[in-house]
Chimera marker file (.cmm) of the C-alpha trace (Angstrom):
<marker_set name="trace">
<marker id="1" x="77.637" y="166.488" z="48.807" r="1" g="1" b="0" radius="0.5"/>
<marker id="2" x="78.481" y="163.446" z="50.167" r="1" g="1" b="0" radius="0.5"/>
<marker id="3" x="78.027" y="162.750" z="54.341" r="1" g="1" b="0" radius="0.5"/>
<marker id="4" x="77.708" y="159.970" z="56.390" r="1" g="1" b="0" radius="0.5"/>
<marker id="5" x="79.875" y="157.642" z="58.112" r="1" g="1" b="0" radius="0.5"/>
<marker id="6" x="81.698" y="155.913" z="55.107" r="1" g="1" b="0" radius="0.5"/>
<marker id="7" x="84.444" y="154.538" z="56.919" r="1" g="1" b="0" radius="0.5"/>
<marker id="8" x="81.524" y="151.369" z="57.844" r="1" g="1" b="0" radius="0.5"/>
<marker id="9" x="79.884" y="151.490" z="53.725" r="1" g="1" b="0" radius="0.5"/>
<marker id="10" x="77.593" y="153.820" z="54.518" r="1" g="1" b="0" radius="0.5"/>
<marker id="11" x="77.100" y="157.369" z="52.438" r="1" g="1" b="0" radius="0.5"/>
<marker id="12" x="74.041" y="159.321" z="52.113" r="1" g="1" b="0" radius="0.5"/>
<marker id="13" x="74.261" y="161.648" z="49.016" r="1" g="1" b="0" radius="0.5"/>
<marker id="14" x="72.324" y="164.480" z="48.982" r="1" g="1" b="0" radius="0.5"/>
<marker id="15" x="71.830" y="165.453" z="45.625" r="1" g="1" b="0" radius="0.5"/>
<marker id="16" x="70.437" y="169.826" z="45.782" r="1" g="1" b="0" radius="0.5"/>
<marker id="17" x="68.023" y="169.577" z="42.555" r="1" g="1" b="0" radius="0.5"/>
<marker id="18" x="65.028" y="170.868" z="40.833" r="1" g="1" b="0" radius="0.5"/>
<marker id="19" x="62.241" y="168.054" z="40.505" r="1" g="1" b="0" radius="0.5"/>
<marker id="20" x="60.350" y="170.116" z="38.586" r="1" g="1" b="0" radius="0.5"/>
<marker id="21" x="63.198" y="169.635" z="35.965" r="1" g="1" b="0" radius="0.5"/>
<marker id="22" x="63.001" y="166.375" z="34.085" r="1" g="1" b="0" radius="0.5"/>
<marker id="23" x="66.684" y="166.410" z="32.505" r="1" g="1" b="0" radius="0.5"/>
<marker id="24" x="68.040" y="167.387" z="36.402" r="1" g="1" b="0" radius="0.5"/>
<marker id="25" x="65.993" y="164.419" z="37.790" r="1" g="1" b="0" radius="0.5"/>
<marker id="26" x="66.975" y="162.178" z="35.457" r="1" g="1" b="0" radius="0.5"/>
<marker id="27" x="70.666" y="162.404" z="35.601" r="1" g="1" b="0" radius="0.5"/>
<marker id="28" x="70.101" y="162.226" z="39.453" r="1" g="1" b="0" radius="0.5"/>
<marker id="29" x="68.738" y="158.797" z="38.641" r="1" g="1" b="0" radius="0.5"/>
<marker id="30" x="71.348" y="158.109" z="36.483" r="1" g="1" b="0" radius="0.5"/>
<marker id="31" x="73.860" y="159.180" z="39.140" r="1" g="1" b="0" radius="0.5"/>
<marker id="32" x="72.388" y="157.437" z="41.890" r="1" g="1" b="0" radius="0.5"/>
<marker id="33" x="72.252" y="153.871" z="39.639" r="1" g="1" b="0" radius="0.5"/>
<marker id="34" x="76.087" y="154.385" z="39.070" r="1" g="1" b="0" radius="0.5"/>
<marker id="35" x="76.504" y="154.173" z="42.606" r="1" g="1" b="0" radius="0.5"/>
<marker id="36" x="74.171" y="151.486" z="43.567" r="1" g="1" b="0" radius="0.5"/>
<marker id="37" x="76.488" y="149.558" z="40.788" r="1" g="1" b="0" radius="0.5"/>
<marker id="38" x="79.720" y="150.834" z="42.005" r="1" g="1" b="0" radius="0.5"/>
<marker id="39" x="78.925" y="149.681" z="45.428" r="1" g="1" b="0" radius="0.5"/>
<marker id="40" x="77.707" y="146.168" z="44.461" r="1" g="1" b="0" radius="0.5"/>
<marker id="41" x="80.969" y="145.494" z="42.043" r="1" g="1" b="0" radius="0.5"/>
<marker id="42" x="83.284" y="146.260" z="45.053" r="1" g="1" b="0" radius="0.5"/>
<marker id="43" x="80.749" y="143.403" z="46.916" r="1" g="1" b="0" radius="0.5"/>
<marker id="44" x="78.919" y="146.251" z="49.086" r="1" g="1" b="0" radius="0.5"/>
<marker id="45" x="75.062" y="146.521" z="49.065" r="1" g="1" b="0" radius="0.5"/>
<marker id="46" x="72.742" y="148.495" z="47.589" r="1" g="1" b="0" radius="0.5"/>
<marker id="47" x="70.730" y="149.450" z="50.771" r="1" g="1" b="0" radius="0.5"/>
<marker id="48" x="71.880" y="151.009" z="54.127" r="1" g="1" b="0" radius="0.5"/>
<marker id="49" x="71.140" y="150.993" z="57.473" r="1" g="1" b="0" radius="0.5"/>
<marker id="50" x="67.566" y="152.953" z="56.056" r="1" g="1" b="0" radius="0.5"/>
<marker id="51" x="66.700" y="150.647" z="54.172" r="1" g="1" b="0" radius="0.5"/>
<marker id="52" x="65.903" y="150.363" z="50.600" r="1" g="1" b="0" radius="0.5"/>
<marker id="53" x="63.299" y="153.223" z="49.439" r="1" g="1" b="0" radius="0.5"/>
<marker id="54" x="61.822" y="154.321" z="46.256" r="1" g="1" b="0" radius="0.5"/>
<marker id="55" x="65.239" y="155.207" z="44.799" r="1" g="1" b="0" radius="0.5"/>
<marker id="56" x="66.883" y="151.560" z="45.196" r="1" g="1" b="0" radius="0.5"/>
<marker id="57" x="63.999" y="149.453" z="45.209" r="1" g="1" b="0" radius="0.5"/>
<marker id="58" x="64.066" y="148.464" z="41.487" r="1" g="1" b="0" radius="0.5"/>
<marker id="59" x="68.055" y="148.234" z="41.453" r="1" g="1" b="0" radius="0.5"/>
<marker id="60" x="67.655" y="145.175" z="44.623" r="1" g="1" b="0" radius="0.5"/>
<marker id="61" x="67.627" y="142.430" z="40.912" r="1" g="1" b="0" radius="0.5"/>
<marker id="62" x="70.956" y="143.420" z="40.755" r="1" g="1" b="0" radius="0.5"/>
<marker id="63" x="72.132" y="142.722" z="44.691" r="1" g="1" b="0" radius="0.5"/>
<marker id="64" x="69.506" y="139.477" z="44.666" r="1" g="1" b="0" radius="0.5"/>
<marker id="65" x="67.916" y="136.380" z="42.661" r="1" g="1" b="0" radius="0.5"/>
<marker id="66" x="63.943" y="136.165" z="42.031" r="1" g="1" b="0" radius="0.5"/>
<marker id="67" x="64.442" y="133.235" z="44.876" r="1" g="1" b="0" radius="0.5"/>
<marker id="68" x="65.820" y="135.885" z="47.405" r="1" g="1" b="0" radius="0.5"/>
<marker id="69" x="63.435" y="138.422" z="46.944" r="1" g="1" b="0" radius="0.5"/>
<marker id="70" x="60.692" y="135.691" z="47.187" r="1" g="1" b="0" radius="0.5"/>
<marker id="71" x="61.836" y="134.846" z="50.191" r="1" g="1" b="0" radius="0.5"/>
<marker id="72" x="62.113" y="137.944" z="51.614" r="1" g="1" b="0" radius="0.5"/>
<marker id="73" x="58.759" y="138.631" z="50.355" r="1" g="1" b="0" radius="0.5"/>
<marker id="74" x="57.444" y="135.626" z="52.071" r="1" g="1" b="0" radius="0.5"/>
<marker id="75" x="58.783" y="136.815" z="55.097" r="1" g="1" b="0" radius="0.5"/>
<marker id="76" x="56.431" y="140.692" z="54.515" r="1" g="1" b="0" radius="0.5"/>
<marker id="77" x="53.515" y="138.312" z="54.072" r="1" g="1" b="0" radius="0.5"/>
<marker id="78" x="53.277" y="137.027" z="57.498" r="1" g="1" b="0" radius="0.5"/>
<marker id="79" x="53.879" y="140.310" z="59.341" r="1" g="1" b="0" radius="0.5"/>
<marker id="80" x="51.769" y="142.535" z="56.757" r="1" g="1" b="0" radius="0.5"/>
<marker id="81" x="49.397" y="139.762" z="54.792" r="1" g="1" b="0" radius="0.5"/>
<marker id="82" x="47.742" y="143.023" z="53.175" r="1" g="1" b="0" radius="0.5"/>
<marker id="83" x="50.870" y="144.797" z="52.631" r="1" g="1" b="0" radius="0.5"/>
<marker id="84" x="49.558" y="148.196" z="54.153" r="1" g="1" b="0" radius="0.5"/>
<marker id="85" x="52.937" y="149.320" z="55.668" r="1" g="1" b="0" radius="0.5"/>
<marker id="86" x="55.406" y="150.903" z="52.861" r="1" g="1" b="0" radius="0.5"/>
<marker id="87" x="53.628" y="148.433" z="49.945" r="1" g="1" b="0" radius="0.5"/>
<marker id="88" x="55.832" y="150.031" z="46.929" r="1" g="1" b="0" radius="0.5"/>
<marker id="89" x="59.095" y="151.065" z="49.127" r="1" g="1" b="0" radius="0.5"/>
<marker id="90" x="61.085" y="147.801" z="49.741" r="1" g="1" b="0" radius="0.5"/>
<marker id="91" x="60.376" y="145.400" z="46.709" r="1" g="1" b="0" radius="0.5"/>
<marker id="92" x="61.087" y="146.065" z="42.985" r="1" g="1" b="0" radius="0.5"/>
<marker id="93" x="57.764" y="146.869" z="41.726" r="1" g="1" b="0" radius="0.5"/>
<marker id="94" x="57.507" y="144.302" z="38.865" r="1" g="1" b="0" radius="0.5"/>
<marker id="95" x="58.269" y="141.544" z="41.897" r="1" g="1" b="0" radius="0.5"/>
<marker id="96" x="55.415" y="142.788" z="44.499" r="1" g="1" b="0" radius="0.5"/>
<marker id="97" x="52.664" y="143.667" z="42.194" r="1" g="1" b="0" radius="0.5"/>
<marker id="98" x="50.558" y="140.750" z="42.668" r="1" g="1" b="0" radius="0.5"/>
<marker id="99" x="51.089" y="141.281" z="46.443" r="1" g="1" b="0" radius="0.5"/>
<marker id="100" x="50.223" y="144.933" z="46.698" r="1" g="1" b="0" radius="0.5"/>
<marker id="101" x="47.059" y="145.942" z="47.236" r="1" g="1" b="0" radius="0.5"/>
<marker id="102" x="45.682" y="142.507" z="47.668" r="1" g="1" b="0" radius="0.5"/>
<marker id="103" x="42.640" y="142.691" z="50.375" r="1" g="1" b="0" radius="0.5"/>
<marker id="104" x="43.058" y="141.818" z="54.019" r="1" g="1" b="0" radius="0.5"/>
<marker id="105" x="42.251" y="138.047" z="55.119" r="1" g="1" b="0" radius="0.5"/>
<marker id="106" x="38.666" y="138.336" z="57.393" r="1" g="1" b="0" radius="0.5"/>
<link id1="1" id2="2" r="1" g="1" b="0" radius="0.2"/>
<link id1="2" id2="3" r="1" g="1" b="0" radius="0.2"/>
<link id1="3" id2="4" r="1" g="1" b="0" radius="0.2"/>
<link id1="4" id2="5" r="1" g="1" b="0" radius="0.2"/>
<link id1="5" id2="6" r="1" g="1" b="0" radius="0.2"/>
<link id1="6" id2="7" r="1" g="1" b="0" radius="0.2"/>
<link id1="7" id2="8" r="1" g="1" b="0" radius="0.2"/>
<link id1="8" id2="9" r="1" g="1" b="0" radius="0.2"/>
<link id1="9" id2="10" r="1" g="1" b="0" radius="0.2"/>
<link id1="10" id2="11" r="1" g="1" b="0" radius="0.2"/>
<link id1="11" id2="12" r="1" g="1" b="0" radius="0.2"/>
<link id1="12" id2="13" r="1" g="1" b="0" radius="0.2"/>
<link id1="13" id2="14" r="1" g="1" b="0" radius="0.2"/>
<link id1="14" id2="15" r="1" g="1" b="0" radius="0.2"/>
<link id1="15" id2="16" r="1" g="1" b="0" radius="0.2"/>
<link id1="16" id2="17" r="1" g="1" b="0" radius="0.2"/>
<link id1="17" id2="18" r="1" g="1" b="0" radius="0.2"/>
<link id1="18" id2="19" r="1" g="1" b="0" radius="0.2"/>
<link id1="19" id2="20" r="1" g="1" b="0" radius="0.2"/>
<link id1="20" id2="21" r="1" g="1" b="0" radius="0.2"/>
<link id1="21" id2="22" r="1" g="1" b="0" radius="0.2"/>
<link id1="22" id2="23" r="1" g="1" b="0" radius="0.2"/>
<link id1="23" id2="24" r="1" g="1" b="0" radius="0.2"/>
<link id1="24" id2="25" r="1" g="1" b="0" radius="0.2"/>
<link id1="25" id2="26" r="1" g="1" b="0" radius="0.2"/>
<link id1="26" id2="27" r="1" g="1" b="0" radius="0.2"/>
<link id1="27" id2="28" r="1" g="1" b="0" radius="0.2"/>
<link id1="28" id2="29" r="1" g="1" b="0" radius="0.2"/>
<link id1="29" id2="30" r="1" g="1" b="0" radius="0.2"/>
<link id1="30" id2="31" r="1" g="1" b="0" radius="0.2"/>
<link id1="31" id2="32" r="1" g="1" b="0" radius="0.2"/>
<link id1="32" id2="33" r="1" g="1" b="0" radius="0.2"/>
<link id1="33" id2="34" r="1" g="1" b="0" radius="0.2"/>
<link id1="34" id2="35" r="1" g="1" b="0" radius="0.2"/>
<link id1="35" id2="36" r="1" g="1" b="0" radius="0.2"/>
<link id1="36" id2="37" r="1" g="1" b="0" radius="0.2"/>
<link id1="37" id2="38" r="1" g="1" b="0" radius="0.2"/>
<link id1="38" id2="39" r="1" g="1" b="0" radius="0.2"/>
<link id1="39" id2="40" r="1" g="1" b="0" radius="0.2"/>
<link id1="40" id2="41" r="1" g="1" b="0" radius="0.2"/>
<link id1="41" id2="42" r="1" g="1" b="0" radius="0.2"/>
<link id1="42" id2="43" r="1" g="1" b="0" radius="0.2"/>
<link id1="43" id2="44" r="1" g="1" b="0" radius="0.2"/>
<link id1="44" id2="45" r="1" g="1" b="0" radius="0.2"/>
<link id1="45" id2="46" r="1" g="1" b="0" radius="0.2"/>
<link id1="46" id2="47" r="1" g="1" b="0" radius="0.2"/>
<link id1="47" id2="48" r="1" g="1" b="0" radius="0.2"/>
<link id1="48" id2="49" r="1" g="1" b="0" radius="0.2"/>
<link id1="49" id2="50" r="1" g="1" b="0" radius="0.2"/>
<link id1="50" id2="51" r="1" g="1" b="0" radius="0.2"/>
<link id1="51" id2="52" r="1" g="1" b="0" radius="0.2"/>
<link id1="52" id2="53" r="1" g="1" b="0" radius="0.2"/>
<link id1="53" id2="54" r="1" g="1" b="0" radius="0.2"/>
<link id1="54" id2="55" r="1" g="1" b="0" radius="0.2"/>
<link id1="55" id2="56" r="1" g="1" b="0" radius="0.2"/>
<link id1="56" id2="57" r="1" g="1" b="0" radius="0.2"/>
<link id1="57" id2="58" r="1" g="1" b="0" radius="0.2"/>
<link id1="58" id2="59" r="1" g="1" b="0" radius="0.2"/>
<link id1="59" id2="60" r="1" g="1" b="0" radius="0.2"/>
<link id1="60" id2="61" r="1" g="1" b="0" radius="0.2"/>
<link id1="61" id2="62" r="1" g="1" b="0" radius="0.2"/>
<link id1="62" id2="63" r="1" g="1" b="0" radius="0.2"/>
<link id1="63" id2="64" r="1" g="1" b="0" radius="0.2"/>
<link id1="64" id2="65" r="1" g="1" b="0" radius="0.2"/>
<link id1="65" id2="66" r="1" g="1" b="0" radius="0.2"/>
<link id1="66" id2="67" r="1" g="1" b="0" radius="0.2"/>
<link id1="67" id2="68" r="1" g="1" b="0" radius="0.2"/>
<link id1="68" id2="69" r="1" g="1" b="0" radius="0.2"/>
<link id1="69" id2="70" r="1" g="1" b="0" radius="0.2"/>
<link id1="70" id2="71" r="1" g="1" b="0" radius="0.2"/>
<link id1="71" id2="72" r="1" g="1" b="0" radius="0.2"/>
<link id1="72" id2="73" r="1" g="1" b="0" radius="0.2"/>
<link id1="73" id2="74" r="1" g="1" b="0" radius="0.2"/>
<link id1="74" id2="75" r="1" g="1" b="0" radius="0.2"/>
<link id1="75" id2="76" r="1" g="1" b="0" radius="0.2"/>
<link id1="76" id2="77" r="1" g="1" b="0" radius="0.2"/>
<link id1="77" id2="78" r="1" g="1" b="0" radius="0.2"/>
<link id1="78" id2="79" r="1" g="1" b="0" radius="0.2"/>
<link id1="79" id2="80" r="1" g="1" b="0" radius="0.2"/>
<link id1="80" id2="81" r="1" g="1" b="0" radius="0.2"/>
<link id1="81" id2="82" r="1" g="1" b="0" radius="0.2"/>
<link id1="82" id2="83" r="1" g="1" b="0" radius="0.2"/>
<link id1="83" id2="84" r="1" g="1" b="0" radius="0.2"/>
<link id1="84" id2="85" r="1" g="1" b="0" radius="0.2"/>
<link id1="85" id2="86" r="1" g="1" b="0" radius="0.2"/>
<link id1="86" id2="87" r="1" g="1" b="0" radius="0.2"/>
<link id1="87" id2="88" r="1" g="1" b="0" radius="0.2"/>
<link id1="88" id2="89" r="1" g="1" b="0" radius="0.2"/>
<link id1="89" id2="90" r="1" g="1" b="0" radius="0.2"/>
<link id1="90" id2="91" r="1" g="1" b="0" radius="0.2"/>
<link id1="91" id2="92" r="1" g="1" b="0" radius="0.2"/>
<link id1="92" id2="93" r="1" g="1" b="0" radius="0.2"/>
<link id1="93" id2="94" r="1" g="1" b="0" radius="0.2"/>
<link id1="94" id2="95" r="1" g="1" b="0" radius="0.2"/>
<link id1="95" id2="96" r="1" g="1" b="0" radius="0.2"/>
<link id1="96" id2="97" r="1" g="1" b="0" radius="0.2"/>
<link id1="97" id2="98" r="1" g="1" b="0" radius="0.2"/>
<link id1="98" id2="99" r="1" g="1" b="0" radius="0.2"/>
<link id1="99" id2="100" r="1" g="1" b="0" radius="0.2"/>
<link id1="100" id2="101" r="1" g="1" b="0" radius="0.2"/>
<link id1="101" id2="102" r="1" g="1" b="0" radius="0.2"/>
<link id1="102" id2="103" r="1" g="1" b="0" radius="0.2"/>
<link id1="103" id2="104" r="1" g="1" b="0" radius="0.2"/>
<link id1="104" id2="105" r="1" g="1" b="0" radius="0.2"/>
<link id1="105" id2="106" r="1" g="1" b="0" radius="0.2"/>
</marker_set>
């Protein structure tokens, strides 16, 4: 089913599934990337008011450039120099691994 308040671009699916089951989950991933790419070809976004989460975070190279998500990376580094809060929800892995887990400044 699909609920929300779509009227402003926002839908939440929630997608009933088995995540034991490895063909389920990964047509649910599937599904959920045909969105994300729906949404961006009709110039929406691929995050919501929630934010970006596990299930979008890799699909942000296709809604920015490296210098965007640099940026906005920049921007994580002065508020969370450690990157303790949510360090693999937000950024596309392969962009934030040399961030993540780095140790705290003394």
């Amino acid at each position: 089913p699909i609920l929300g308040h779509v009227g402003d671009g926002n839908f939440h699916v929630v997608l009933l599934l088995n995540p034991d089951d490895k063909d389920e989950m990964a047509k649910a991933k599937a599904f959920n990337e045909r969105l994300v790419m729906r949404a961006l070809a009709m110039e929406g976004t691929c995050t919501g008011e929630h934010g970006v989460g596990i299930e979008k975070r890799d699909l942000m190279w296709h809604q920015y450039e490296a210098a965007d998500l640099e940026a906005q990376m920049a921007v994580k580094d002065v508020f969370d120099p450690a990157w303790l809060l949510n360090p693999a929800k937000v950024f596309p892995l392969d962009a934030s691994e040399a961030r993540r887990g780095r140790p705290a400044a003394a």
